[in-house]
C-alpha positions, 0 to 999 in steps of 0.5 A: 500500500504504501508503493502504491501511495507513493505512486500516486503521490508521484503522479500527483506531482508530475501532472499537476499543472503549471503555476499561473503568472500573475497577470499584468496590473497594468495596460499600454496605450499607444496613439497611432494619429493615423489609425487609432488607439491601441491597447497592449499588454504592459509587461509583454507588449501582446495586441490586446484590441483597439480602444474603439472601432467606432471611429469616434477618435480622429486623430488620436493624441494623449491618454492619460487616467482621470481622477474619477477613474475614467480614461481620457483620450484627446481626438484633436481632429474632432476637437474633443476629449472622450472618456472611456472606462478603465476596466471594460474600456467602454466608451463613456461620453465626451468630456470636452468639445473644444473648436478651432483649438486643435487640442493634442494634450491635457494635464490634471491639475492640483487645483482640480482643474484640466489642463489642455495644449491649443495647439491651433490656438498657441495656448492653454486653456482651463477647463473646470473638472465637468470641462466647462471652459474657465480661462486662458492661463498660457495665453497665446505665445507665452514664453515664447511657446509655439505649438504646444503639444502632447506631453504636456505634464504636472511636475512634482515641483507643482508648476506645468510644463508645456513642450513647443513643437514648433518653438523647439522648446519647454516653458514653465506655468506657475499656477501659484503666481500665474507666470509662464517662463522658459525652463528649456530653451529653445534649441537647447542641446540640439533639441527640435520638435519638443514633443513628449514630457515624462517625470522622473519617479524620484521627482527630480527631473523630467525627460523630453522627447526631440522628435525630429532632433531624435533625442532624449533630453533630461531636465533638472528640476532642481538645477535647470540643467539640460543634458542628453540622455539618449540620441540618434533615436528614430522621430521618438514621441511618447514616453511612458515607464513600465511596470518593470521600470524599463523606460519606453519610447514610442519611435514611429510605430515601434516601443523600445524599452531602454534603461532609464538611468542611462539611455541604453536600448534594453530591447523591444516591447512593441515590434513594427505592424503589431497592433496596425499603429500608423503615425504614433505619437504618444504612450501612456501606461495605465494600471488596472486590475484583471478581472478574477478568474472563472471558478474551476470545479474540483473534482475529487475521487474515492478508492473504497477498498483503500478508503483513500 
């Protein structure tokens, strides 16, 4: 009896199945301007669907989480901001409509308020939390702004920044002093097409994207000081951290993961032709939690004669 309990046992171990992996606590979206939102798997870079087949995005810029936990995604050729929900990824409503504006980016701020890059406009408007229209706080060329775009991002230090496409530069909003000034210089370091903004998780600086200067740039928070972090980079646009803290650039229709410390290429998360991205200009990972399993029945047999 007991050779055959240790057979059984034995049997028991060799055929039991694989341990599961825990599922990725967290989404990847990437903006294709051309095609639309696609959705991937964060940790392996798996095609998971496009955000919406309706057509409803036209144009498709910045993705980031709300503070209502709503996605919010900017349609800059249809003029809106649309929501979606985080878990089902259902379409919601639209946020905002806002004409002739061209918006390309958005920012939550600390006072409740939304944030939105004009890119038509050259400015930034403010929107109320319910998006009703309040002001203009980065009037038209501030700072020497022009054509403020996507990266547009709150700082640890509490004050906006906002990237110029076209006037290859950052400036800087103070919303406790309502100032706007230079905080990367135009053409600093080379840089061209100031596209993307990424704080650092320790808060001490922030990365920029040149896009047609294909450059990494590093802003020192504390300093001002502009340096290089990574070059010859193809067009680089959207910026995002992974789960695991590798660094992701979005390059044309490819994410690469890259040591964020020093600007080192670690490999790629999203190969060209996955997921049908065309004209990719932004990244944004989000978390979420994955619906529970289905219950699996357990299905237990008794030996009568060895009553086991």
């Amino acid at each position: 009896m007991l050779r055959l309990l240790a057979l059984v046992a034995t049997l028991f171990v060799t055929h039991a199945g694989p341990v599961l992996a825990a599922p990725c606590p967290a989404r990847l979206f990437v903006s294709g301007y051309f095609s639309t939102v696609h959705v991937f798997d964060a940790c392996t870079g798996a095609y998971v669907r496009d955000l919406d087949t309706t057509g409803a995005i036209r144009g498709a810029q910045a993705v980031r989480l709300g503070p209502d936990g709503l996605l919010y995604v900017t349609s800059e050729m249809s003029q809106q901001i649309l929501r979606y929900r985080n878990d089902t990824l259902a379409y919601v409503d639209a946020f905002a409509t806002l004409p002739g504006a061209d918006p390309t980016g958005f920012a939550f701020g600390p006072d409740g308020n939304v944030y939105v890059a004009a890119f038509r406009t050259n400015n930034v408007r403010r929107l109320s939390a319910a998006g009703t229209p309040i002001d203009i706080p980065v009037p038209l060329g501030a700072a020497g702004l022009n054509g403020p775009d996507n990266g547009i991002t709150f700082a640890p230090d509490g004050n906006l920044y906002v990237p110029g496409y076209y006037s290859n530069s950052v400036i800087r909003f103070a919303p406790r002093t309502g100032i706007s000034s230079v905080a990367v210089a135009k053409g600093a370091m080379g840089l061209t097409a100031a596209r993307g903004i990424l704080p650092e998780p320790d808060g001490s600086g922030l990365l920029i994207t040149g896009e047609n200067s294909g450059q990494l740039l590093r802003l020192d928070l504390a300093t001002g000081a502009v340096s290089v972090r990574a070059s010859k980079l193809s067009n680089p646009t959207g910026l995002a951290f992974a789960p695991n803290g590798d660094l992701l650039i979005l390059e044309g229709s490819v994410v690469r993961r890259f040591d964020p410390a020093t600007g080192e290429v670690r490999g790629t998360l999203i190969a060209a032709g996955n997921g049908g991205i065309e004209g990719g200009v932004y990244l944004a990972v989000v978390a979420y939690t994955p619906p529970a399993p289905a219950p699996v029945p357990v299905v237990e047999y008794y030996h009568p004669g060895l009553d086991h």
